[in-house]
N, C-alpha and C positions, 0 to 999 in steps of 0.2 A: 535299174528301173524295176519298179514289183508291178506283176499284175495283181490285181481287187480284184474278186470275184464275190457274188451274191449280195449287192448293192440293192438296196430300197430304191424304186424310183424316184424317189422325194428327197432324195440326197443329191447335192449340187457339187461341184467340183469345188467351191470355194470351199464348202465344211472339210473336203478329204484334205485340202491345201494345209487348212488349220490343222487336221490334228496330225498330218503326217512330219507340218515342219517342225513338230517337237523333238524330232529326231535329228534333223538333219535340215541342210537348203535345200529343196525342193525348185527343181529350175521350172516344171508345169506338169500340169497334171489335164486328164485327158478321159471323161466318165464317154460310156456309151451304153444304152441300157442298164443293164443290171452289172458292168464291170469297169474296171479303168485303170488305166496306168499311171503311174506316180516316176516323174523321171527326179532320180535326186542326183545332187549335182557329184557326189562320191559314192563309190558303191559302197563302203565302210556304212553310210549311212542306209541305204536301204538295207544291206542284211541285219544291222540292229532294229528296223523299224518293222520287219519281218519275222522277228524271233520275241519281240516284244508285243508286237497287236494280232499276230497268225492265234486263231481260233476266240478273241477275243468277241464279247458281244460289244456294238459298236450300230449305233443306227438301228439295233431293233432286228440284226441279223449276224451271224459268225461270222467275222471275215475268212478271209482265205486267202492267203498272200503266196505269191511264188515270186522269185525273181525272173525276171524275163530277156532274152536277150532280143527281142523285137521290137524294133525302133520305129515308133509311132508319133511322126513329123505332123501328119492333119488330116482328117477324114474329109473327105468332101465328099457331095452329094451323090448316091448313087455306089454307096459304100468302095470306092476307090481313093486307093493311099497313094500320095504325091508328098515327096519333099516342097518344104517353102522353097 
């Protein structure tokens, strides 16, 4: 999984879906404010998608990618993480 950091708010989870699955399958993606995770289905494929968009202009801002090993199932309201 990567964390996104420095996201435009005007950027929707759909557009990071596009450009991240040209890397990789991408099982969902997960914006919140200004950052958001990208779960891809092999890690093979996030650290290529990490070594290839990390400092890239992208949305009108640098990305900043890290791999994360925080598993991020659904925010719900009141910013508390519950698995489905």
């Amino acid at each position: 999984m990567l964390y996104v950091r420095n996201l435009r708010s005007d950027v929707t989870e759909d557009q990071l879906r596009e450009k991240f699955e040209q890397h990789g399958k991408v099982e969902r993606v997960k914006k919140v404010k200004d950052y958001g995770f990208i779960h891809f289905e092999d890690r093979e494929s996030a650290v290529q998608a990490m070594q290839l968009l990390n400092g890239t202009v992208r949305y009108f801002v640098i990305l900043s990618l890290y791999l994360s090993s925080f598993c991020l199932f659904s925010l719900l309201p009141g910013g508390f993480l519950a698995q489905r």
